[in-house]
VOMI-116018 format. One record per residue: x, y, z of N, C-alpha, C in turn. Coordinates in steps of 0.05 Angstrom, whole numbers. Each point is the difference from the previous one (the first is absolute). Layout:
# VOMI-116018
<node <X, Y, Z>, <X, Y, Z>, <X, Y, Z>>
...
END
This chain:
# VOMI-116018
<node <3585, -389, -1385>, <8, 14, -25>, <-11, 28, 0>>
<node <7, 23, -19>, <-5, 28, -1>, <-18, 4, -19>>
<node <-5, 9, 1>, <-18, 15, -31>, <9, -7, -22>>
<node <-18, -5, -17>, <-4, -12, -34>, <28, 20, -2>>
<node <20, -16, -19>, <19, 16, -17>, <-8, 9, -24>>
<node <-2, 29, -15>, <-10, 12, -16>, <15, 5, -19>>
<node <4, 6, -29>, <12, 15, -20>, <-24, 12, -11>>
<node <-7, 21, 13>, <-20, 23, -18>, <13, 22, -26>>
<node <-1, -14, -23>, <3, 24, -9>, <-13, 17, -26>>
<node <-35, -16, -9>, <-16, 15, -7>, <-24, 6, 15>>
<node <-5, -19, 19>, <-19, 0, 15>, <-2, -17, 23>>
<node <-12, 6, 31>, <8, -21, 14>, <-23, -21, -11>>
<node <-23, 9, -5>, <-25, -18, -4>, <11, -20, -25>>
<node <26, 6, -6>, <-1, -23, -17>, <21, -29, 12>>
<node <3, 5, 26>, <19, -21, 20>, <-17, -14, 8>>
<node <5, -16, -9>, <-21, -22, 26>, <16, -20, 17>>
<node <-19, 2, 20>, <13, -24, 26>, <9, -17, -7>>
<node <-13, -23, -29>, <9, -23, 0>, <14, 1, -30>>
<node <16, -22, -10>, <13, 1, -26>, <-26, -3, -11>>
<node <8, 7, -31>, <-24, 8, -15>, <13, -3, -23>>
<node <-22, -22, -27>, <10, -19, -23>, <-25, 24, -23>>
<node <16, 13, -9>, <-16, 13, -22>, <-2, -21, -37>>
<node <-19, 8, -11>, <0, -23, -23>, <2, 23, -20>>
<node <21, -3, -13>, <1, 20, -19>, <-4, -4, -33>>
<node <-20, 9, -10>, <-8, 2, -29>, <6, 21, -22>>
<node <14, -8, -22>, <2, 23, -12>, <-24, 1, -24>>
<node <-22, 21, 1>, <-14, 3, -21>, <-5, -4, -32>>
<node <30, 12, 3>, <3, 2, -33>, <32, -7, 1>>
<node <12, 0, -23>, <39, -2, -2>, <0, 30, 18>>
<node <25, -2, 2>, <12, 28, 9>, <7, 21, -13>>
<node <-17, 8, -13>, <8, 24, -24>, <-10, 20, 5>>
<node <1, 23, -18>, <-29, 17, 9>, <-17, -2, -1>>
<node <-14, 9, 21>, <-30, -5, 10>, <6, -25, 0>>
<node <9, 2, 23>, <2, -37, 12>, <-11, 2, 33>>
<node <-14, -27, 9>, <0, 12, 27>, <0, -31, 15>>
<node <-10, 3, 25>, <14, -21, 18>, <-24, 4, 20>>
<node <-1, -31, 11>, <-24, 2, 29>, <23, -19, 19>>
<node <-10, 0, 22>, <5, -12, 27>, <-21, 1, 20>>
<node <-2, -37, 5>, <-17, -7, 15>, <6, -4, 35>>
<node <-15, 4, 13>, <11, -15, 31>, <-6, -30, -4>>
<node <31, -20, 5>, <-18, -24, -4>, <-16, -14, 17>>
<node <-7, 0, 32>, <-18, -3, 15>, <-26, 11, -6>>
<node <-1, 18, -10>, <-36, 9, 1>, <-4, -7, -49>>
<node <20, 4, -7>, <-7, 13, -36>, <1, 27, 0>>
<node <-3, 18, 27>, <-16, 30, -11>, <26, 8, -22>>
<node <-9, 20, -11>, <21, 23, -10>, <19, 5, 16>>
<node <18, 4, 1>, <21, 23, 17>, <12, 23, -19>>
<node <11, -3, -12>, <7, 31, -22>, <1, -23, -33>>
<node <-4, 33, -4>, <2, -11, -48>, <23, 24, 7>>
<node <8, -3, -30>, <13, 13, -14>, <-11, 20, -21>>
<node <11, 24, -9>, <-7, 23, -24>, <21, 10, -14>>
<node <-3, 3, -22>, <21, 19, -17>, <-16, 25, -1>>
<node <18, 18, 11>, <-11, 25, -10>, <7, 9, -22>>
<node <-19, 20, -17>, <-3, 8, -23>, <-13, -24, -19>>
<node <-15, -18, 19>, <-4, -19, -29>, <-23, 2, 7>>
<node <-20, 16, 10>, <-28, 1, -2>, <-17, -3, 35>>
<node <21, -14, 16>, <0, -13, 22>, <-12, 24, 12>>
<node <-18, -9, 20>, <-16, 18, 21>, <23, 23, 25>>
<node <23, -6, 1>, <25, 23, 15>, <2, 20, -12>>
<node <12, 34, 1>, <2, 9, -6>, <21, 10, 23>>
<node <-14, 21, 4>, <34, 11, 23>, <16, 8, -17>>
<node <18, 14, 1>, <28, 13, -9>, <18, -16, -17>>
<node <-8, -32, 2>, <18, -20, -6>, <5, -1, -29>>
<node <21, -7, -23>, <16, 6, -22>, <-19, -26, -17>>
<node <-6, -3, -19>, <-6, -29, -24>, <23, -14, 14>>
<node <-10, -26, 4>, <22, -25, 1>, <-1, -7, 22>>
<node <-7, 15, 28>, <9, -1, 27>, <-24, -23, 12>>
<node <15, -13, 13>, <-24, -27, 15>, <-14, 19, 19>>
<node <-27, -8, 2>, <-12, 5, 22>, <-7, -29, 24>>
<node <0, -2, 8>, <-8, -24, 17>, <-23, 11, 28>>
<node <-26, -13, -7>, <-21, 6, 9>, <-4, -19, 25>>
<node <-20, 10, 13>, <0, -14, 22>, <-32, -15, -4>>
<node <-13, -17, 17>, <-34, -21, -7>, <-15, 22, -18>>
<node <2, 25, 18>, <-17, 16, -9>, <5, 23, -22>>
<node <22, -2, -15>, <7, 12, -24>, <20, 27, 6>>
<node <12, 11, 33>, <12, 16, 0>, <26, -4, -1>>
<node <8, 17, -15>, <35, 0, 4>, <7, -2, 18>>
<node <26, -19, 10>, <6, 2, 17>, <37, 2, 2>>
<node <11, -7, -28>, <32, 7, -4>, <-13, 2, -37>>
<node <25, 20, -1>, <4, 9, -30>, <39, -17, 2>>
<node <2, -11, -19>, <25, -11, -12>, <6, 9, -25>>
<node <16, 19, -12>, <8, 16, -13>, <32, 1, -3>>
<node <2, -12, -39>, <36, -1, -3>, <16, 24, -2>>
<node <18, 0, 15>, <17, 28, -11>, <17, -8, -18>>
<node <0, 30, -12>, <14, -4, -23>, <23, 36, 2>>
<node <26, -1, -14>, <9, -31, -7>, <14, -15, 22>>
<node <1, -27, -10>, <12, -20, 28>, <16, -21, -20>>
<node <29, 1, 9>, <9, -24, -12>, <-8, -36, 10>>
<node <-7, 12, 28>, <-8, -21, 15>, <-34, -12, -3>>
<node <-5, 14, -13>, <-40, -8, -2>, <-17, 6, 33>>
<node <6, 26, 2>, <-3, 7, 25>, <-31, 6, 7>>
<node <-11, -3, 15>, <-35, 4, 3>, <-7, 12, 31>>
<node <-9, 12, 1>, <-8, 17, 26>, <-30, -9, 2>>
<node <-14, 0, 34>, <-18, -7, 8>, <-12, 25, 6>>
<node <-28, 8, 12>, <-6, 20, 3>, <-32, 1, 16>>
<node <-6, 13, 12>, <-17, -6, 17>, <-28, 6, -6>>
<node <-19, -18, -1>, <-23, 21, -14>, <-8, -2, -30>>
<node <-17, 14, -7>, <10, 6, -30>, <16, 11, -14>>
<node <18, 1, 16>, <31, 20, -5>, <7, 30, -21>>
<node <-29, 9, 12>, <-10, 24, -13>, <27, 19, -11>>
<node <21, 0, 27>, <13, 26, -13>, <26, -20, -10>>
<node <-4, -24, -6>, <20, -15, -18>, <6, 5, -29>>
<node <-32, 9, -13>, <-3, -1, -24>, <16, 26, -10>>
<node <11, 18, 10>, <7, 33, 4>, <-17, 14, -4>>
<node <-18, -9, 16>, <-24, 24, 9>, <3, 28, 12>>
<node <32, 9, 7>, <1, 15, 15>, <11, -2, 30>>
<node <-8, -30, 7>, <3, 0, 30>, <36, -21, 3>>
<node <6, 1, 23>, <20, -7, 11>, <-3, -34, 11>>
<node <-16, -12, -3>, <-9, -23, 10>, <31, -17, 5>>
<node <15, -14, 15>, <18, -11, 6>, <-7, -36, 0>>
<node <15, -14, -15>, <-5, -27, -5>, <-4, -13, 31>>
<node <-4, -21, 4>, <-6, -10, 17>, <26, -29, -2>>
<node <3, -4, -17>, <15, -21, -1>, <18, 1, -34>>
<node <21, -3, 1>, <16, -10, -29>, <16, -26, -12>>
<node <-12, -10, -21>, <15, -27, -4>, <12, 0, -25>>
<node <19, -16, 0>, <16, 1, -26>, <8, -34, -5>>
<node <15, 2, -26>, <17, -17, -5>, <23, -3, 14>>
<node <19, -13, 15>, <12, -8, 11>, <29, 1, -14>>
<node <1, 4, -31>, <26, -5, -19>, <-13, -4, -15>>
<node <7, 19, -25>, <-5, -1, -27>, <11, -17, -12>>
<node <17, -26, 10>, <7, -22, -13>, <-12, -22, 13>>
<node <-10, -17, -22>, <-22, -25, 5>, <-29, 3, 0>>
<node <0, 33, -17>, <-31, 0, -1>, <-11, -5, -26>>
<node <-31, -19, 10>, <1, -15, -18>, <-1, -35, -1>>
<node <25, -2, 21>, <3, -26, 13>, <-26, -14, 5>>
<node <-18, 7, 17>, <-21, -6, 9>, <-1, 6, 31>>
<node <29, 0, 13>, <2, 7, 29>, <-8, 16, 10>>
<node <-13, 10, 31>, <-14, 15, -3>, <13, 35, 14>>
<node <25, -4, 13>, <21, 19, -5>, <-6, 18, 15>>
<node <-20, 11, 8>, <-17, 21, 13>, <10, 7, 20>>
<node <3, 34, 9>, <6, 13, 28>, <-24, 18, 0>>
<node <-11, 1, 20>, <-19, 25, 10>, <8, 5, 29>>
<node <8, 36, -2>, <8, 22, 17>, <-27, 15, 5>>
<node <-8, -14, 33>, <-19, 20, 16>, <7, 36, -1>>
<node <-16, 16, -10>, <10, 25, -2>, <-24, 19, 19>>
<node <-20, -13, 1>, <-18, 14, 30>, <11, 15, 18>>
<node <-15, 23, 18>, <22, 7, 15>, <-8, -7, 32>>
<node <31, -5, 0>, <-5, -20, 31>, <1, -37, -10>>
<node <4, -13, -29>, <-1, -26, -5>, <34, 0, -5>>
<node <14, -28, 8>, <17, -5, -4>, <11, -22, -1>>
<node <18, -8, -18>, <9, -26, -7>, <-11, -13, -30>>
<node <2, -7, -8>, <-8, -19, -28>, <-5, -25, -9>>
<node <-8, -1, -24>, <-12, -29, -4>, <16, -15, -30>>
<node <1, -29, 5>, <15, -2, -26>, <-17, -34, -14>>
<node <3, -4, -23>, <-14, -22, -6>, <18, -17, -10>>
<node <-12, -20, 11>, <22, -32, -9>, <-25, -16, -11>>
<node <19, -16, -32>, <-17, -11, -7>, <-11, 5, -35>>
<node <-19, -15, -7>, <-5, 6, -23>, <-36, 7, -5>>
<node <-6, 34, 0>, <-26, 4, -8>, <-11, -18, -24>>
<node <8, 5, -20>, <-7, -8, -27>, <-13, -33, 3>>
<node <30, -19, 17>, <-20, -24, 5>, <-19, -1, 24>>
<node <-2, 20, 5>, <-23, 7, 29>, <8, -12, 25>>
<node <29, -2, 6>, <10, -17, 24>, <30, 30, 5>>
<node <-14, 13, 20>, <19, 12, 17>, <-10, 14, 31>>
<node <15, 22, 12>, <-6, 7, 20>, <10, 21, 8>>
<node <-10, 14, 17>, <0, 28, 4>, <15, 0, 32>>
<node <22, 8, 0>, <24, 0, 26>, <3, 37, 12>>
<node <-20, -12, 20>, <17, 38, 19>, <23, -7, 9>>
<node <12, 26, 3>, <26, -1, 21>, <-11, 4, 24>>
<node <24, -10, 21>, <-1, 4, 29>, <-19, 19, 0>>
<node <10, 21, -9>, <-7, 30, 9>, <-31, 9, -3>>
<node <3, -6, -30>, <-29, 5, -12>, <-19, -14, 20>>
<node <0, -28, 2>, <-25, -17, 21>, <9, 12, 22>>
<node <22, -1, 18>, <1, 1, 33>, <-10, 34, 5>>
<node <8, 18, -26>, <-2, 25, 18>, <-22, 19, -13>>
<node <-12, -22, -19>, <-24, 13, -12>, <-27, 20, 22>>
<node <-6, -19, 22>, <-14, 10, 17>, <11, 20, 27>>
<node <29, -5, -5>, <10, 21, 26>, <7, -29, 25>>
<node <6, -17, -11>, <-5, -32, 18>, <34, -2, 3>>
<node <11, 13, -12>, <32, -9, -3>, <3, -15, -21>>
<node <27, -14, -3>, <12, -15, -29>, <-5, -27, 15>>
<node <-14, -20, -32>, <-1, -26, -1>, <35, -15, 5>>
<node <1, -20, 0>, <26, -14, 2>, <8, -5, -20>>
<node <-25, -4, -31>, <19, -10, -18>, <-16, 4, -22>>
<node <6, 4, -23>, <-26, 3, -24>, <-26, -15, 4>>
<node <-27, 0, -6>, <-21, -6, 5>, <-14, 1, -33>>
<node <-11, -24, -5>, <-19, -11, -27>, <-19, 19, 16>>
<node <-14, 19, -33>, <-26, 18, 10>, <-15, -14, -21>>
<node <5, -9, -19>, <-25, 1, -26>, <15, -27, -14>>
<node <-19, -11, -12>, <3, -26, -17>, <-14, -2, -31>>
<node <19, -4, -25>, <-26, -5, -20>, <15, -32, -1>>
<node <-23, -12, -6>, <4, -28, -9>, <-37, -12, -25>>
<node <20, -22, -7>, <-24, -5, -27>, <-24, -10, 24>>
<node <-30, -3, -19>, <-19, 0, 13>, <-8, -24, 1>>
<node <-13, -19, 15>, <1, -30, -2>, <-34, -3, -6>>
<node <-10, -11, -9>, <-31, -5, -8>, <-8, -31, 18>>
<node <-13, 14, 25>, <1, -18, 25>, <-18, -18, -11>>
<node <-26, -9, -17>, <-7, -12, -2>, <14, -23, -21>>
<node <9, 16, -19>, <21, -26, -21>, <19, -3, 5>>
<node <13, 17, 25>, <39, 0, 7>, <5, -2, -29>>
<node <1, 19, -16>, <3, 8, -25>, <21, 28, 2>>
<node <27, 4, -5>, <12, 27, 6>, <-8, 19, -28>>
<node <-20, 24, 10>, <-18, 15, -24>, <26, 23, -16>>
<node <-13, 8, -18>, <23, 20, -24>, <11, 24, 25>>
<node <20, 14, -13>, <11, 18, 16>, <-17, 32, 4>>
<node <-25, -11, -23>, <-19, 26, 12>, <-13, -2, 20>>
<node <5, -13, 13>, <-12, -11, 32>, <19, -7, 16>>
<node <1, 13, 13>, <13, -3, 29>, <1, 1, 27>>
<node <21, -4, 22>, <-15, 1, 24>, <24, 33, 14>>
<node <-11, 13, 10>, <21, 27, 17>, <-3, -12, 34>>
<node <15, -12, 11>, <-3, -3, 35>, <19, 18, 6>>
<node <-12, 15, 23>, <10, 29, 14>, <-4, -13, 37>>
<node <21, 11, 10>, <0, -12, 27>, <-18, 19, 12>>
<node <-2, -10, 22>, <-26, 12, 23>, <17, 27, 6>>
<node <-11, 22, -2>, <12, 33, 10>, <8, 6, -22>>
<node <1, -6, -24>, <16, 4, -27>, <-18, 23, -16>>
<node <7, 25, -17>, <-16, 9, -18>, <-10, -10, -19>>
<node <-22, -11, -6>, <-20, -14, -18>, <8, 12, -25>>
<node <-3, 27, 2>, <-3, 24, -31>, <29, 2, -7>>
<node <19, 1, 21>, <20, 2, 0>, <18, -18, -21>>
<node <-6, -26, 15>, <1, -35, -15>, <-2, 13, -29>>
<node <-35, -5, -8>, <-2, 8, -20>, <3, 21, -24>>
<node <10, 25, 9>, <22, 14, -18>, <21, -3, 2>>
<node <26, -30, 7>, <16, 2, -6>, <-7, -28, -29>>
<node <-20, -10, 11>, <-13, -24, -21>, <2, 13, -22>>
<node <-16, 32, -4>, <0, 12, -23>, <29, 10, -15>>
<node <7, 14, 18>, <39, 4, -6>, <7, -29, -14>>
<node <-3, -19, 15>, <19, -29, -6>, <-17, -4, -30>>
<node <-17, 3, -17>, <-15, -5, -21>, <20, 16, -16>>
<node <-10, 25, 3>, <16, 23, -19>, <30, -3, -4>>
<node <14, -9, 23>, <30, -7, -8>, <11, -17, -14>>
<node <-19, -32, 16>, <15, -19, -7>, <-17, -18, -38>>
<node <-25, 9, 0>, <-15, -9, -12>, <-12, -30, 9>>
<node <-14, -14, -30>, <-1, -23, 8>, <14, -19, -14>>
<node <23, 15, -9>, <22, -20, -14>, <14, -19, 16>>
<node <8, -26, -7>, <16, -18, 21>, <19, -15, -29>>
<node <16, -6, 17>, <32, -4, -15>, <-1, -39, 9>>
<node <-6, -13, -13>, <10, -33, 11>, <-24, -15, -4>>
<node <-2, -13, 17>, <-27, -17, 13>, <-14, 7, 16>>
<node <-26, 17, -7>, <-15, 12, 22>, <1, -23, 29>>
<node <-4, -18, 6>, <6, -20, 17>, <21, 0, 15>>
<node <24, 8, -8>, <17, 1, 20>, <5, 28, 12>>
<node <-17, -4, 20>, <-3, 29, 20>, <16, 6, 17>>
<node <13, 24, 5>, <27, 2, 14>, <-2, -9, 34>>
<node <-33, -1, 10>, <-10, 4, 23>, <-24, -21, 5>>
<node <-12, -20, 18>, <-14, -11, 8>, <-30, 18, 9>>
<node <-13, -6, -20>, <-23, 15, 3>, <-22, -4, 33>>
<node <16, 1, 21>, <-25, -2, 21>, <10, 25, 23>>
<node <-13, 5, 8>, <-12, 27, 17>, <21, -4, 20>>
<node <22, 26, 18>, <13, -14, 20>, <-23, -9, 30>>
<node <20, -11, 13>, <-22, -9, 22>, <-10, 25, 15>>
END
């Protein structure tokens, strides 16, 4: 076999060789000044929180009130996620950093990634509808989500393009599962825990930060509204092989 297959696209240090099961907690509801942690689940450490900027939060940078920060163990920015406006689609741009010249600081800073709503009809549904367009330069191909955030059971699908030609390796043969949310199981009671707990699995070569600001996009869009029987999940909650 060749070299690890990669999708870098906030950092390589955030790929790792092997798949990797993040535990995700949300602090508070999701409002303002709301924030969010993620654990590695082999060790517990930290791996990134979450920040609202303008709500008192330790970021500053160029970035606008409202805009996520998403920190890394050690408290630096490492993507700014920021909604544009206006968007009929609930459109959100990613951004690298503390996305200093996002805030209109002056600077030209260019998104790193854009996701939207998929069709302004069915939102609301609970489905999770989502397209994100790699806009990096030199990244190509896109990502789309199947599934339902809200009941914490969906998945994050590159195209051919995006996985096979991310590294300069050529095109995959066929879409490729990058990211997973599914509900969180409480291994000691096999107890399935509330939906403020969850699990994010990201395949081995996958963007970790990446994963997780589309996690943040998928919050802001879809909410945590669900339409039915939280129970009947559109998707079988286990990791692909």
């Amino acid at each position: 076999m060749g070299q690890q297959q990669q999708v870098v696209i906030v950092g390589e240090e955030h790929c790792g060789g092997e798949d990797r099961e993040l535990t995700v907690r949300k602090t508070t509801l999701f409002t303002p000044g709301d924030g969010l942690e993620a654990y590695d689940h082999r060790t517990g450490a930290l791996a990134f929180r979450v920040e609202t900027y303008g709500r008192g939060g330790a970021c500053g940078g160029g970035a606008a009130a409202g805009d996520l920060a998403l920190l890394d163990a050690e408290g630096e920015p490492v993507l700014t996620v920021r909604r544009r406006r206006p968007s009929l689609h609930n459109r959100w741009d990613g951004f690298l950093g503390d996305g200093a010249a996002a805030g209109g600081g002056g600077g030209h800073q260019k998104p790193l990634f854009s996701a939207r709503r998929s069709s302004i009809l069915g939102a609301g549904t609970g489905a999770a509808a989502v397209l994100v367009d790699l806009l990096a330069p030199g990244a190509t191909g896109e990502f789309h989500v199947d599934g339902s955030f809200p009941r914490r059971c969906c998945r994050v699908v590159a195209s051919a393009k995006a996985w096979g030609g991310a590294d300069g390796g050529g095109e995959a043969e066929e879409d490729v599962v990058v990211a997973e949310v599914r509900r969180k199981v409480d291994e000691d009671a096999h107890v399935v825990m509330g939906r403020d707990v969850f699990v994010l699995w990201v395949r081995a070569g996958f963007d970790a930060a990446f994963a997780m600001g589309i996690v943040l996009v998928l919050d802001r869009i879809t909410g945590d509204e669900v339409d039915g029987d939280p129970g009947d999940d559109p998707l079988e909650a286990t990791s692909p092989a």
